[in-house]
PDBQT receptor file of N, H, CA, C and O in Angstrom, charges set to zero:
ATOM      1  N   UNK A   1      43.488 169.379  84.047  1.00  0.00    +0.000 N 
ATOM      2  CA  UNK A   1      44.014 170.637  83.564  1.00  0.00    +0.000 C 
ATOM      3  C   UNK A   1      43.232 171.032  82.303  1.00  0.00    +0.000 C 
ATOM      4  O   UNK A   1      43.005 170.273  81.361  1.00  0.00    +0.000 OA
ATOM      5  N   UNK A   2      42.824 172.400  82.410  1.00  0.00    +0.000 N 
ATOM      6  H   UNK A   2      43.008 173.016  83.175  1.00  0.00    +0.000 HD
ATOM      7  CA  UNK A   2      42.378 172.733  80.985  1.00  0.00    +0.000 C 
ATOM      8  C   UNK A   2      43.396 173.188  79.617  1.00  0.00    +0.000 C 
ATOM      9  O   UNK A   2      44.468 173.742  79.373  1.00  0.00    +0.000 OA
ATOM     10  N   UNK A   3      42.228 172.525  78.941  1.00  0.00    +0.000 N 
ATOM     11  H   UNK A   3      41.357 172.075  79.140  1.00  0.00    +0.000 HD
ATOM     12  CA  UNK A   3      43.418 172.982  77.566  1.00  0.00    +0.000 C 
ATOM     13  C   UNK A   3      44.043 174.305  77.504  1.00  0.00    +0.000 C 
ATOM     14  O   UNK A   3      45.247 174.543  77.412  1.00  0.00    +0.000 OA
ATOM     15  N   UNK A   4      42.557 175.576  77.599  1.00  0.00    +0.000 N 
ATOM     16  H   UNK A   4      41.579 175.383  77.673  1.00  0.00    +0.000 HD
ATOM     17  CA  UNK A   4      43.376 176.881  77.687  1.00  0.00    +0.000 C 
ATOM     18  C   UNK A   4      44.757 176.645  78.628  1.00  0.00    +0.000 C 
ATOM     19  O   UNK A   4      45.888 176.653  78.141  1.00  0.00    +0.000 OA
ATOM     20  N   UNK A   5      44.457 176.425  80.133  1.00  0.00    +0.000 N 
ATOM     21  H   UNK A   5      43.539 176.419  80.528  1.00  0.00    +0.000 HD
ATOM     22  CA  UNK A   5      45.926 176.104  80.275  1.00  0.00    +0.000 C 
ATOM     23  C   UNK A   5      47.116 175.717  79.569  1.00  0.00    +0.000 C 
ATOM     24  O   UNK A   5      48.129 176.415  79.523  1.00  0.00    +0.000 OA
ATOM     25  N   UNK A   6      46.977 174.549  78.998  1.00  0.00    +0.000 N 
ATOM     26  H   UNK A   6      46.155 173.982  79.035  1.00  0.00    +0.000 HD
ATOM     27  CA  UNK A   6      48.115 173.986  78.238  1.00  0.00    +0.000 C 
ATOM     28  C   UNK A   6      48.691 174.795  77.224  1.00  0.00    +0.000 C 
ATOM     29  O   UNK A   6      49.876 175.016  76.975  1.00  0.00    +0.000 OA
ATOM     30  N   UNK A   7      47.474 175.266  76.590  1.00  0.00    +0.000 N 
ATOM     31  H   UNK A   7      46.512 175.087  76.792  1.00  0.00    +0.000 HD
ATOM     32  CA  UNK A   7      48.011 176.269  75.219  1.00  0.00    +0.000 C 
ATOM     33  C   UNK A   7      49.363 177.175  75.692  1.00  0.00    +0.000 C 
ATOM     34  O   UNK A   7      50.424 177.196  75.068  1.00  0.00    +0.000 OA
ATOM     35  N   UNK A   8      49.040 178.021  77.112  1.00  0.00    +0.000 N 
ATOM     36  H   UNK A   8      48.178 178.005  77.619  1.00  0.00    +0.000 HD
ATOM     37  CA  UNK A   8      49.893 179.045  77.711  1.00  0.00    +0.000 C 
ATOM     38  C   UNK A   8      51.055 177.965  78.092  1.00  0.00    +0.000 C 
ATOM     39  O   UNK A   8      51.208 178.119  79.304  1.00  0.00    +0.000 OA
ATOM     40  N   UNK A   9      51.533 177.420  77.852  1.00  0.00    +0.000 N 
ATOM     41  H   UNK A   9      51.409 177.296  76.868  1.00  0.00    +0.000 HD
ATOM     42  CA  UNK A   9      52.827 176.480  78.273  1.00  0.00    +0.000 C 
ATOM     43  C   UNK A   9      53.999 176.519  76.928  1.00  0.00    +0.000 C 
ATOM     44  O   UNK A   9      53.621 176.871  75.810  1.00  0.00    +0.000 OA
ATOM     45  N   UNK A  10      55.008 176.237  77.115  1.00  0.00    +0.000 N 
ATOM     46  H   UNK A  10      55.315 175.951  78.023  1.00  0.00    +0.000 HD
ATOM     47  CA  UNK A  10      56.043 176.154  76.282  1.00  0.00    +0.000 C 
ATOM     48  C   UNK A  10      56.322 175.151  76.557  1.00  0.00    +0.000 C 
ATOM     49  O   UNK A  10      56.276 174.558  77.634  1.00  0.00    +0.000 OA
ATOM     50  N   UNK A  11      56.824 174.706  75.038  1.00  0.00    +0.000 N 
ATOM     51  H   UNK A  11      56.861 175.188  74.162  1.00  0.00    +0.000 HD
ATOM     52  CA  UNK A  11      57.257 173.276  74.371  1.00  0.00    +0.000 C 
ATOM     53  C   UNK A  11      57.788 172.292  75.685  1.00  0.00    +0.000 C 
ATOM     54  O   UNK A  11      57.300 171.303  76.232  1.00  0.00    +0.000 OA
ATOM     55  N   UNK A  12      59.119 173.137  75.909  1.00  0.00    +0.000 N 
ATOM     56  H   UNK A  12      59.515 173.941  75.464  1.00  0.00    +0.000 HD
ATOM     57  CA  UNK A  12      59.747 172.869  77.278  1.00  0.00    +0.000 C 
ATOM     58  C   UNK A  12      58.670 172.343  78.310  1.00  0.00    +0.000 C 
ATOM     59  O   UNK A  12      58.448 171.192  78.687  1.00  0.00    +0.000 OA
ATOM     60  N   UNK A  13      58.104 173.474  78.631  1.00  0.00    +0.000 N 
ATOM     61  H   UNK A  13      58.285 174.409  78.325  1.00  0.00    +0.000 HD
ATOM     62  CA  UNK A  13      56.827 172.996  80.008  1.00  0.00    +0.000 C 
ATOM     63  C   UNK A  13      55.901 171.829  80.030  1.00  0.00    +0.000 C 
ATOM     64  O   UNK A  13      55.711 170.990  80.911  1.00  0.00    +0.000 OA
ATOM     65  N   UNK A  14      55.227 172.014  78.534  1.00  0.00    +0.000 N 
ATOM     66  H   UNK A  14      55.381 172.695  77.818  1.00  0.00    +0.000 HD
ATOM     67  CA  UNK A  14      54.780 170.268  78.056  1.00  0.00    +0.000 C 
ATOM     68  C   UNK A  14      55.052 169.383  77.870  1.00  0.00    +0.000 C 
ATOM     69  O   UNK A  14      54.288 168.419  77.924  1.00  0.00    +0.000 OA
ATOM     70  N   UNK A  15      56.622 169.312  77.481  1.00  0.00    +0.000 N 
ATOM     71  H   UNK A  15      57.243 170.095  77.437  1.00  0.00    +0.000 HD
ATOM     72  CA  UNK A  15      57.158 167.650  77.752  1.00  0.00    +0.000 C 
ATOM     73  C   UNK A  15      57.383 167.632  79.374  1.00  0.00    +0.000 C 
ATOM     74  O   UNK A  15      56.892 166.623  79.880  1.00  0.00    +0.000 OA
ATOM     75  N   UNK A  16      58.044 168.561  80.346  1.00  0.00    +0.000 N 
ATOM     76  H   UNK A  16      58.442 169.381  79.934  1.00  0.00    +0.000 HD
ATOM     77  CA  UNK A  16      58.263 167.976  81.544  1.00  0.00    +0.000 C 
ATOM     78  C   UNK A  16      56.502 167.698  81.951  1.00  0.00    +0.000 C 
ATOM     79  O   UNK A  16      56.614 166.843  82.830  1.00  0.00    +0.000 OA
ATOM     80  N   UNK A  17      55.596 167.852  81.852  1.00  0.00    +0.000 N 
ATOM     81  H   UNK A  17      55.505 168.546  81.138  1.00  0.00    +0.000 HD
ATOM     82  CA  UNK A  17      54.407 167.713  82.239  1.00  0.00    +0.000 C 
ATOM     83  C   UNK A  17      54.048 166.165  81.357  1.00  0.00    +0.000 C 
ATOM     84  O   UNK A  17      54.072 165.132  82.026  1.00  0.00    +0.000 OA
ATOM     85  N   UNK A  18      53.914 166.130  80.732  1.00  0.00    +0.000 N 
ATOM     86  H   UNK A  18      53.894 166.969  80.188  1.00  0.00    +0.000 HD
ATOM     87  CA  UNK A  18      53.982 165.021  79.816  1.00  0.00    +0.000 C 
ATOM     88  C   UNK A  18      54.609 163.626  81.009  1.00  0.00    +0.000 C 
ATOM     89  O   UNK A  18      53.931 162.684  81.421  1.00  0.00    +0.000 OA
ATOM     90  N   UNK A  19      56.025 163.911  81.316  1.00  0.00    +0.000 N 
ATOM     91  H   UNK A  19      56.576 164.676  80.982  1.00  0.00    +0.000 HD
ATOM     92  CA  UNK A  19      56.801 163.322  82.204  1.00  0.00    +0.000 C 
ATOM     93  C   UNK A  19      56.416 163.470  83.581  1.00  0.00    +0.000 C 
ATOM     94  O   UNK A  19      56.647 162.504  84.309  1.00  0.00    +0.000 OA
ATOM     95  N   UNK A  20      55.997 164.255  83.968  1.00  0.00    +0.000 N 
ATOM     96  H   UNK A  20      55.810 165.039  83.377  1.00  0.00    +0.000 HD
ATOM     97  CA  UNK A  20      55.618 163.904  85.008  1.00  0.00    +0.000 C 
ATOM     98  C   UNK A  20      54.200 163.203  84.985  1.00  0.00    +0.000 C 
ATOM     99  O   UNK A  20      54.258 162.015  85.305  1.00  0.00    +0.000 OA
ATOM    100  N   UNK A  21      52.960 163.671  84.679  1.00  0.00    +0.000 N 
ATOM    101  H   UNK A  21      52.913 164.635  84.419  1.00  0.00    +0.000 HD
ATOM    102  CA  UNK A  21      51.680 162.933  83.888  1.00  0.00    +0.000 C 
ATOM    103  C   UNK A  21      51.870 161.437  84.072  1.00  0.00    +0.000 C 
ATOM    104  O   UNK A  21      51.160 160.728  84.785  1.00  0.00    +0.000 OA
ATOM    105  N   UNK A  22      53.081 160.971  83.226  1.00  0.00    +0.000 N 
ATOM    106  H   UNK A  22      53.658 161.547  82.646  1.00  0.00    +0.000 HD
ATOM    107  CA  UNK A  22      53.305 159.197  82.708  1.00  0.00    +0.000 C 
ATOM    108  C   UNK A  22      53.679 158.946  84.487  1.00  0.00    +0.000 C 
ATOM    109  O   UNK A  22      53.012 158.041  84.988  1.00  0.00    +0.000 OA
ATOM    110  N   UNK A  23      54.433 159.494  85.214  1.00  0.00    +0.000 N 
ATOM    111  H   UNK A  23      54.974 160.229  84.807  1.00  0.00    +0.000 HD
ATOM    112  CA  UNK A  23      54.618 159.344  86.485  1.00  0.00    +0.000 C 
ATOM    113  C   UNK A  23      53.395 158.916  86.980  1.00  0.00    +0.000 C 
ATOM    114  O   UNK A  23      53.440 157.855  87.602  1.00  0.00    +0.000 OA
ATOM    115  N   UNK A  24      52.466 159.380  86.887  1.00  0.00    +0.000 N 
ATOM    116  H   UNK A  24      52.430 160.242  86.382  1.00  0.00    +0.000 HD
ATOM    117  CA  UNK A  24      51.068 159.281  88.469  1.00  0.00    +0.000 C 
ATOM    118  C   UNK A  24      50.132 158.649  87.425  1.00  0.00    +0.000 C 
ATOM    119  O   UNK A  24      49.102 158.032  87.698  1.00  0.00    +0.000 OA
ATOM    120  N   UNK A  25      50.617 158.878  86.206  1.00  0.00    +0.000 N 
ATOM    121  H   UNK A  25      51.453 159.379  85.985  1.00  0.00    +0.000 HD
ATOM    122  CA  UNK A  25      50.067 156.866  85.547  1.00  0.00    +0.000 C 
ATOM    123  C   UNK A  25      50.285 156.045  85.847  1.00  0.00    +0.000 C 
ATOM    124  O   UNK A  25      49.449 155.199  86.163  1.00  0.00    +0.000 OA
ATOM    125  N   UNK A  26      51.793 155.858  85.905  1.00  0.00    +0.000 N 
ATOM    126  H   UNK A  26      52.472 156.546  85.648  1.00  0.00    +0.000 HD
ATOM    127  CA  UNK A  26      52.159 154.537  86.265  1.00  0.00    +0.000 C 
ATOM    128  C   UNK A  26      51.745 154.105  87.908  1.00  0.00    +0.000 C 
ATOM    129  O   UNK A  26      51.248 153.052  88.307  1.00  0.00    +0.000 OA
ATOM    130  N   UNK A  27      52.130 155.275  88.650  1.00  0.00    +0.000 N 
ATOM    131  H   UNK A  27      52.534 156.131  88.326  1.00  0.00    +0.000 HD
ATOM    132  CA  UNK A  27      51.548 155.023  90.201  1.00  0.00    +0.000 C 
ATOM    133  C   UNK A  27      50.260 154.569  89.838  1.00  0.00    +0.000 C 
ATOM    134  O   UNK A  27      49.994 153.530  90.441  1.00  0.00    +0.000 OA
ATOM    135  N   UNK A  28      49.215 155.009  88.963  1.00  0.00    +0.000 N 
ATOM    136  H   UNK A  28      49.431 155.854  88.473  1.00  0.00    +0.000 HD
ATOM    137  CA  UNK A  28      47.662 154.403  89.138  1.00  0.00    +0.000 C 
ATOM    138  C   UNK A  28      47.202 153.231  88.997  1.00  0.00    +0.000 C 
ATOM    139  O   UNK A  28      46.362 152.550  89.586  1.00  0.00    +0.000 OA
ATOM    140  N   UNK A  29      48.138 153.043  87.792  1.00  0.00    +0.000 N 
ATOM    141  H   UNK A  29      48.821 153.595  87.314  1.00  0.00    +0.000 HD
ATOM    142  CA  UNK A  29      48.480 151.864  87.068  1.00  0.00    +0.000 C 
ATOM    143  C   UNK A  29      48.980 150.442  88.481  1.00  0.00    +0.000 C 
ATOM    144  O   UNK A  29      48.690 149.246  88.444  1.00  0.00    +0.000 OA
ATOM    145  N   UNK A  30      49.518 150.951  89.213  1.00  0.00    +0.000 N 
ATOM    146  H   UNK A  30      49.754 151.922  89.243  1.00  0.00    +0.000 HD
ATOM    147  CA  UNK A  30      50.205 149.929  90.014  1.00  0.00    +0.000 C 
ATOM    148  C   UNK A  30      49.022 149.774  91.359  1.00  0.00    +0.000 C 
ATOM    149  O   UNK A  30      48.986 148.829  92.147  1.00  0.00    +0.000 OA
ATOM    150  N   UNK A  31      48.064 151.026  91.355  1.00  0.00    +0.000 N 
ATOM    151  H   UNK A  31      48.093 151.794  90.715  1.00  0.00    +0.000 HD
ATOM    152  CA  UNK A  31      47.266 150.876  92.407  1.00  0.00    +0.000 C 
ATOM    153  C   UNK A  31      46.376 150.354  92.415  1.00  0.00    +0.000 C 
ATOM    154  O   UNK A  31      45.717 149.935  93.367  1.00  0.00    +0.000 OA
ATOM    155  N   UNK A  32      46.106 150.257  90.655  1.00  0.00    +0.000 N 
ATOM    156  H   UNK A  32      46.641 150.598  89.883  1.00  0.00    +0.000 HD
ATOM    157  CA  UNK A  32      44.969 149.346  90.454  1.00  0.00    +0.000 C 
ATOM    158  C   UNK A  32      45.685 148.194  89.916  1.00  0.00    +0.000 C 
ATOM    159  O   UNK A  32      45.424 148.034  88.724  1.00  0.00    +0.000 OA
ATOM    160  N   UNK A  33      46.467 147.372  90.377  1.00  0.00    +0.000 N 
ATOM    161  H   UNK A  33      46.679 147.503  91.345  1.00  0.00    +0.000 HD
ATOM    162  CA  UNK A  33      47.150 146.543  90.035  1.00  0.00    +0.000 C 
ATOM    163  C   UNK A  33      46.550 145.336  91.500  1.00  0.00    +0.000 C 
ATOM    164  O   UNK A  33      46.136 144.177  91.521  1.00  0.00    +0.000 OA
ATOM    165  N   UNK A  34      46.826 146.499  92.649  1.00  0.00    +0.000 N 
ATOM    166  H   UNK A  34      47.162 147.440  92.632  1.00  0.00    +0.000 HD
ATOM    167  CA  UNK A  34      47.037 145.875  93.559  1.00  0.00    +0.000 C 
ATOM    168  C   UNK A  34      45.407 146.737  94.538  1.00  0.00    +0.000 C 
ATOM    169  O   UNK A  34      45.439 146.980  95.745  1.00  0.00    +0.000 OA
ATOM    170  N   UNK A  35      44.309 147.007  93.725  1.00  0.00    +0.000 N 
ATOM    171  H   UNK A  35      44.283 146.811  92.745  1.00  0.00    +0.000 HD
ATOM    172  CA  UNK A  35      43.443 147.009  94.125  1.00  0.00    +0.000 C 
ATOM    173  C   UNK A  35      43.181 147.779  94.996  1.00  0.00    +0.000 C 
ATOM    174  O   UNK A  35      42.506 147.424  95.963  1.00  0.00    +0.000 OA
ATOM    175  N   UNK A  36      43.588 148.845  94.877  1.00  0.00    +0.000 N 
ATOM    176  H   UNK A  36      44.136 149.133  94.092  1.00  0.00    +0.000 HD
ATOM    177  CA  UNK A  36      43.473 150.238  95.685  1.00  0.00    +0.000 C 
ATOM    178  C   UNK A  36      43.399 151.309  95.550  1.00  0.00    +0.000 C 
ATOM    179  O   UNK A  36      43.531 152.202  96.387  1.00  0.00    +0.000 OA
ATOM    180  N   UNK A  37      43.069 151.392  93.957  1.00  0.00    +0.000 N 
ATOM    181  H   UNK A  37      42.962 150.666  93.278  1.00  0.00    +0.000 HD
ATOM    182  CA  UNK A  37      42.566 152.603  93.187  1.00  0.00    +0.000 C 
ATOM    183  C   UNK A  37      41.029 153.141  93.972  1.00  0.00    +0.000 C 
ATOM    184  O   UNK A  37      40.087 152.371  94.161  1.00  0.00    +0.000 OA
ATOM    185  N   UNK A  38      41.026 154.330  94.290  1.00  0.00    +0.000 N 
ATOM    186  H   UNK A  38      41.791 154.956  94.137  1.00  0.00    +0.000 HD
ATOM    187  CA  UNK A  38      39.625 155.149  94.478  1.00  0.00    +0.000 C 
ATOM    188  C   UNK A  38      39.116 155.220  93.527  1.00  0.00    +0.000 C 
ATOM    189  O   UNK A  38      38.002 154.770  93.259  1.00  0.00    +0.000 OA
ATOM    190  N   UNK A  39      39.985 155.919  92.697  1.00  0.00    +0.000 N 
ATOM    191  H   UNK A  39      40.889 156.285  92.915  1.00  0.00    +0.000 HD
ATOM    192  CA  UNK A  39      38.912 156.805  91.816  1.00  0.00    +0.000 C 
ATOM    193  C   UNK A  39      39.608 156.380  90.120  1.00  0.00    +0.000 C 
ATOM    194  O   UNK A  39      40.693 156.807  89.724  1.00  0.00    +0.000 OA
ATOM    195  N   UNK A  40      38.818 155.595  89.429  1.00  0.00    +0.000 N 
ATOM    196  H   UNK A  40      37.937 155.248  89.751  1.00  0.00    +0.000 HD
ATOM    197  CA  UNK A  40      39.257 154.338  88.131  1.00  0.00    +0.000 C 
ATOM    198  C   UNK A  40      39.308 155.516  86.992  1.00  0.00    +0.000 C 
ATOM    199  O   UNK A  40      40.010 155.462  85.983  1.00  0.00    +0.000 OA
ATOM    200  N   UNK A  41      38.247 156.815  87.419  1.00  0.00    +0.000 N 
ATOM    201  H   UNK A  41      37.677 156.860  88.239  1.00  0.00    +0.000 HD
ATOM    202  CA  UNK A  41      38.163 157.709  86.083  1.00  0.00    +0.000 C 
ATOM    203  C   UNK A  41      39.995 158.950  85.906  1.00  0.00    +0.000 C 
ATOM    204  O   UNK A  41      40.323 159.611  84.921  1.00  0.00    +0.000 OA
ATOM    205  N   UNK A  42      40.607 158.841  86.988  1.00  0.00    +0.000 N 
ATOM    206  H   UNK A  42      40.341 158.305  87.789  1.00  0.00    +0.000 HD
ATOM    207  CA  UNK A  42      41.618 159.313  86.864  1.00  0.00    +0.000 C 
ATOM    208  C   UNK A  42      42.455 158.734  85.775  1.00  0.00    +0.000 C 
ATOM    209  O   UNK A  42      43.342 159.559  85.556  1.00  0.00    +0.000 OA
ATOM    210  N   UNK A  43      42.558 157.958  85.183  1.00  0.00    +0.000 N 
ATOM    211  H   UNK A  43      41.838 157.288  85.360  1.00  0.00    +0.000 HD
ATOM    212  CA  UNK A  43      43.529 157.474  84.590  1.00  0.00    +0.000 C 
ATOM    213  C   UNK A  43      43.058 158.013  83.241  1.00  0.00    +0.000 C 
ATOM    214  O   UNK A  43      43.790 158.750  82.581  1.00  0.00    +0.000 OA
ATOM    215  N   UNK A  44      42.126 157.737  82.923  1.00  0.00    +0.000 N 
ATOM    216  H   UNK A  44      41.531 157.138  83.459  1.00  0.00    +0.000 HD
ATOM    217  CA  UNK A  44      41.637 157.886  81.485  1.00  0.00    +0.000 C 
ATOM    218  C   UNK A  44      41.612 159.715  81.633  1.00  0.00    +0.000 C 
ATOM    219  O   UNK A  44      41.605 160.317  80.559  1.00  0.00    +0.000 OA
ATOM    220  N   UNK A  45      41.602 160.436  82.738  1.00  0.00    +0.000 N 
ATOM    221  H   UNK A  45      41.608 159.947  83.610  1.00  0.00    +0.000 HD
ATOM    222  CA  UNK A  45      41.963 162.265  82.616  1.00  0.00    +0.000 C 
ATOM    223  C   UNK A  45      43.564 162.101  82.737  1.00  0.00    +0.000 C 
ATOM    224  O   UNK A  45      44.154 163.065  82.251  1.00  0.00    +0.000 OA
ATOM    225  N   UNK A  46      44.180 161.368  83.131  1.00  0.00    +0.000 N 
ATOM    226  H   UNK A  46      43.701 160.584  83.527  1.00  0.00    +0.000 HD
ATOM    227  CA  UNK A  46      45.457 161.517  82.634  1.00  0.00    +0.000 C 
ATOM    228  C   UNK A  46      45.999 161.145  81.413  1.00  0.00    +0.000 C 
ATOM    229  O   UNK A  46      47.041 161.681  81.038  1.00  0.00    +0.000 OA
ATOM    230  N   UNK A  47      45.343 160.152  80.615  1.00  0.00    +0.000 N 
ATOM    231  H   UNK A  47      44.497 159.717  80.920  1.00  0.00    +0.000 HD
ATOM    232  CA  UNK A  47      45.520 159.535  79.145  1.00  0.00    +0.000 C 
ATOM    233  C   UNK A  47      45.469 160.774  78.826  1.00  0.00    +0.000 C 
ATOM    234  O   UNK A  47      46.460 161.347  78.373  1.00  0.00    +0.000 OA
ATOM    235  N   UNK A  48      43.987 161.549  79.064  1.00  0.00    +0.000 N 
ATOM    236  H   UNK A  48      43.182 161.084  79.432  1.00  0.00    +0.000 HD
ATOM    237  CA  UNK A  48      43.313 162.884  78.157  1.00  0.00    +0.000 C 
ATOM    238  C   UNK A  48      44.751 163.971  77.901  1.00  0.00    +0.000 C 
ATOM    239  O   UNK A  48      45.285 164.325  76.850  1.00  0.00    +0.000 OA
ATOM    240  N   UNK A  49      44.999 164.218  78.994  1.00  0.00    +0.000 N 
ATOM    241  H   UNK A  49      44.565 163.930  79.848  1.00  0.00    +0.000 HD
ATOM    242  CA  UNK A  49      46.040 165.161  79.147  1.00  0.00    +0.000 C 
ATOM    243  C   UNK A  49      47.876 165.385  78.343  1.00  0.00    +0.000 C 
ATOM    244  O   UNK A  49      48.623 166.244  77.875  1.00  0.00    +0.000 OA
ATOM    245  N   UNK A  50      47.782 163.769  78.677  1.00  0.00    +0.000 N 
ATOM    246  H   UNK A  50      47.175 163.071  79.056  1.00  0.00    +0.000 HD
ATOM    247  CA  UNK A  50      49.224 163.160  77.954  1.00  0.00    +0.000 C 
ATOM    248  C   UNK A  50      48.655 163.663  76.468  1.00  0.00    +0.000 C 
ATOM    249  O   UNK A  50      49.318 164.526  75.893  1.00  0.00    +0.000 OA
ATOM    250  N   UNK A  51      47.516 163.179  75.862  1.00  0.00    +0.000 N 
ATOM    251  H   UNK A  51      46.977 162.478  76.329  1.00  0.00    +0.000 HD
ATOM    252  CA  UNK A  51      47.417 163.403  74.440  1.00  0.00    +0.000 C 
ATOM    253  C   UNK A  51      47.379 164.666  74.181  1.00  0.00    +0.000 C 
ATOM    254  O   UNK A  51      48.095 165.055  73.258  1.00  0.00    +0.000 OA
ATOM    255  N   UNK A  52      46.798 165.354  74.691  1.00  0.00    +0.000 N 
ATOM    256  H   UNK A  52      46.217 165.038  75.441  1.00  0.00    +0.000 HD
ATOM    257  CA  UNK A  52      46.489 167.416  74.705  1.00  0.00    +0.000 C 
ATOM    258  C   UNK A  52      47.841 167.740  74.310  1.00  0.00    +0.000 C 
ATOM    259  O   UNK A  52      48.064 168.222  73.200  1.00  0.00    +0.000 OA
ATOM    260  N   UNK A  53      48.590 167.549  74.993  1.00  0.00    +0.000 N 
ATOM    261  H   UNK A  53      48.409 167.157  75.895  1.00  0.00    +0.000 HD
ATOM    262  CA  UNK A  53      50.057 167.676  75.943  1.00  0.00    +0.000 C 
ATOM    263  C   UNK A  53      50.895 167.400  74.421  1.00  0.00    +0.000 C 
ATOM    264  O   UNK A  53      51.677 168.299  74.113  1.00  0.00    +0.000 OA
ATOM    265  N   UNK A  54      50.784 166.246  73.478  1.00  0.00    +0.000 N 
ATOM    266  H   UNK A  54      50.148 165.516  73.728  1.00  0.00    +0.000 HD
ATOM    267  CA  UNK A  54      51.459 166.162  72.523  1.00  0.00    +0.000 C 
ATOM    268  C   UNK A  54      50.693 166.755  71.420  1.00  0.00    +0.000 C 
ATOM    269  O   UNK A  54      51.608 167.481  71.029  1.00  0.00    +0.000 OA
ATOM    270  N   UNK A  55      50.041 166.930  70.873  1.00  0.00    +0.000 N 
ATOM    271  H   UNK A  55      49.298 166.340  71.190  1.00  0.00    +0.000 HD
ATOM    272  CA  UNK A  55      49.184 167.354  70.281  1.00  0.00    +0.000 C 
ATOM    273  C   UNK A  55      49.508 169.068  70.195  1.00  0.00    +0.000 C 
ATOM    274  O   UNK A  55      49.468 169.676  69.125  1.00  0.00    +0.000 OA
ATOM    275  N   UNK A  56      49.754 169.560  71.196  1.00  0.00    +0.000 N 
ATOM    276  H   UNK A  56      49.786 169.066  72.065  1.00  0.00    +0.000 HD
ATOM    277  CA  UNK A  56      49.896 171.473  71.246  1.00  0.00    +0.000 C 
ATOM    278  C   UNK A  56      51.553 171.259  71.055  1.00  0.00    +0.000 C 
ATOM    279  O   UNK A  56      52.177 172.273  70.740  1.00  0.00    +0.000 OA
ATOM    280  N   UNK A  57      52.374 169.903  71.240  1.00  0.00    +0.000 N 
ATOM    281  H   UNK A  57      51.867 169.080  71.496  1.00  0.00    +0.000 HD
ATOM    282  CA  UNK A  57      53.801 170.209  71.146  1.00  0.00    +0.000 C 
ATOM    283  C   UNK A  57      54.183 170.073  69.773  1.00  0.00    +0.000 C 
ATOM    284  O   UNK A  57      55.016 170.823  69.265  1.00  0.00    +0.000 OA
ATOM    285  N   UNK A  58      53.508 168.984  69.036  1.00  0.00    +0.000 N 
ATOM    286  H   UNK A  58      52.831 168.374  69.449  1.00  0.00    +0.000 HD
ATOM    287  CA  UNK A  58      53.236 168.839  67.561  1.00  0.00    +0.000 C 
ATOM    288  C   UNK A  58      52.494 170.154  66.597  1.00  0.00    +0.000 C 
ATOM    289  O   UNK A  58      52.599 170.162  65.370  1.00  0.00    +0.000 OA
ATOM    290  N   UNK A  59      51.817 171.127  67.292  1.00  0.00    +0.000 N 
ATOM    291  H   UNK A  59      51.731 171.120  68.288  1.00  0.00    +0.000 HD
ATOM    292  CA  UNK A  59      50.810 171.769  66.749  1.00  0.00    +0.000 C 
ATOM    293  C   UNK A  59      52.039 173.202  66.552  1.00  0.00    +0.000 C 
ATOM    294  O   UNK A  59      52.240 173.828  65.512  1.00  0.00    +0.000 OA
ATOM    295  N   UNK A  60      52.712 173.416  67.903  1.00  0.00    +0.000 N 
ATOM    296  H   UNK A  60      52.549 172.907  68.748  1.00  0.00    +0.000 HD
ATOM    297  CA  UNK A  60      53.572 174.437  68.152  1.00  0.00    +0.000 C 
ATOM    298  C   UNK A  60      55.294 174.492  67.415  1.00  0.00    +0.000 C 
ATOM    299  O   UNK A  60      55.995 175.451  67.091  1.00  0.00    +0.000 OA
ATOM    300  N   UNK A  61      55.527 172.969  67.353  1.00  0.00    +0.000 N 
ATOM    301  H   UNK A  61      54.957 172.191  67.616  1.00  0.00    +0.000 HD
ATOM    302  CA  UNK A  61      56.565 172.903  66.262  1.00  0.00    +0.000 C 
ATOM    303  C   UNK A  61      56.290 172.901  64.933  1.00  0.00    +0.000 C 
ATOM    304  O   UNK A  61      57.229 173.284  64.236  1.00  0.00    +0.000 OA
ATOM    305  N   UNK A  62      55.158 172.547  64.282  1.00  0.00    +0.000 N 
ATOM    306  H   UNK A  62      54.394 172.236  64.848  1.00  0.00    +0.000 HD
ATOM    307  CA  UNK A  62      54.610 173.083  63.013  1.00  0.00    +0.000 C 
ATOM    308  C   UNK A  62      54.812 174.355  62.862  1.00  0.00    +0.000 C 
ATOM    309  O   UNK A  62      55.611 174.488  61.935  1.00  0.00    +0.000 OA
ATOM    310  N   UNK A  63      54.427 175.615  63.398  1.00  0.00    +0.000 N 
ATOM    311  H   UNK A  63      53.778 175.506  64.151  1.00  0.00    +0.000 HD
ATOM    312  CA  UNK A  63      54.327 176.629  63.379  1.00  0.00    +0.000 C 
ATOM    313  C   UNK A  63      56.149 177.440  63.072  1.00  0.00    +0.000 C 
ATOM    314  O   UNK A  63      56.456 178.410  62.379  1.00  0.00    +0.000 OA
ATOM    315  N   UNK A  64      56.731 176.817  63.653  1.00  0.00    +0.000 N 
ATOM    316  H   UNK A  64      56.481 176.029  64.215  1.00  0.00    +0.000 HD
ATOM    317  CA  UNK A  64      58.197 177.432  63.742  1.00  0.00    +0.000 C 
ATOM    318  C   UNK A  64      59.244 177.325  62.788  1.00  0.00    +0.000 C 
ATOM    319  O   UNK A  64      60.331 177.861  63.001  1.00  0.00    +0.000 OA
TER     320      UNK A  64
């Protein structure tokens, strides 16, 4: 997801994304557990995202 995206989101919209995000971590997390991950660079674009994700929710409650 791009950041411009994220920016257009509300507080609200970025934590459930946030929550869902840690979701299909942990699924990756368990796939490469058990050695059946495709693709190893997904995880570290979902780290990316989780951090974006708090970062604009921290950035947007400053503001208020």
């Amino acid at each position: 997801m791009k950041l411009q995206e994220l920016k257009e989101k509300s507080i609200d919209e970025l934590n459930t994304l946030i929550a869902d995000t840690k979701k299909q971590l942990f699924d990756l997390r368990l796939q490469k557990a058990l050695q059946k991950l495709e693709n190893p660079a997904q995880i570290r674009q979902l780290k990316t995202v989780i951090a974006q994700a708090k970062t604009l929710i921290k950035e947007k409650s400053e503001v208020k």
